[in-house]
N, C-alpha and C positions, 0 to 999 in steps of 0.2 A: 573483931574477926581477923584471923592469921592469915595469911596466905603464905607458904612455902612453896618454894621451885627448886625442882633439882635442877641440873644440867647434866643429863648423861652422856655429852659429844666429848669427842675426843680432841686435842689440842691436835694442831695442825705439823706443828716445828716440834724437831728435836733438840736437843741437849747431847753435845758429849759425854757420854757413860748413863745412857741411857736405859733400862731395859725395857725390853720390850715381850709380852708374853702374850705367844700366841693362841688363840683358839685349841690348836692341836696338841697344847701343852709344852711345845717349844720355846724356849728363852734365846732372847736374842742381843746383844749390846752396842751398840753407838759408840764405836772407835775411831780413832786416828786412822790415817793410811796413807802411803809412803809413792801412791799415784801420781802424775804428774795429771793436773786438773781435777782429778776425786779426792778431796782431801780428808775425806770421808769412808767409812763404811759400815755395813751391820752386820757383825760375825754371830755365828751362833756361839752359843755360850760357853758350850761343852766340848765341840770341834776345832773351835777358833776359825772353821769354815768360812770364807767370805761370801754371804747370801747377796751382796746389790753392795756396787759402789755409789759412790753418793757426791753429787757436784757442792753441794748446800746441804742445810740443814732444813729449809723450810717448807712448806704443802707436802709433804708427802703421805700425811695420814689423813683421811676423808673423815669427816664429823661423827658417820659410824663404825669407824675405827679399821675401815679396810685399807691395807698398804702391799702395793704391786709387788711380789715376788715375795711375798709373807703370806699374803691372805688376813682373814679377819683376827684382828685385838681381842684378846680378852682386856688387858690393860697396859698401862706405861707406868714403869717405876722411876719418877724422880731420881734424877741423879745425884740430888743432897738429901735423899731419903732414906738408903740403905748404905750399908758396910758389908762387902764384898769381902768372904773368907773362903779358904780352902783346905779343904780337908781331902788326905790319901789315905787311904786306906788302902791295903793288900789282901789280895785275894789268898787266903790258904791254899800250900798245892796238894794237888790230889797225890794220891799213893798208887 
């Protein structure tokens, strides 16, 4: 007989280049910042917006993935996990 176990909690500590996707479909990433004492912070992804400066990296997400001034995780993308590209596209102007 097997026994299998998930663990569906959330890790607690961040990573530098982090992202973070939130419940409401917003992405968010784990940057540098140029604060004196925050050396930290989580911008949105698409604003460069600074959501929460950040003293640490560490407790900041609860086991069920809630994080103050986010709201609830859907999940956390490793930051040796993806490759980060950009693509511009131009809107056609109207006539």
């Amino acid at each position: 007989m097997t026994i299998k176990i998930t663990d569906n909690s959330f890790r607690s500590y961040l990573k530098l280049g982090d992202i973070l996707v939130a419940k409401d479909g917003t992405h968010y990433i784990v940057a540098e910042n140029n604060l004196t004492g925050f050396p930290y912070k989580i911008s949105n992804l698409i604003t460069h917006q600074t959501k929460q400066n950040l003293q640490g990296l560490d407790k900041y997400i609860s086991r069920n993935g809630y994080m103050l001034n986010i709201g609830y995780l859907e999940k956390v993308i490793d930051a040796d996990s993806y490759e980060l590209n950009l693509d511009i596209h131009f809107k056609e102007p109207l006539l």
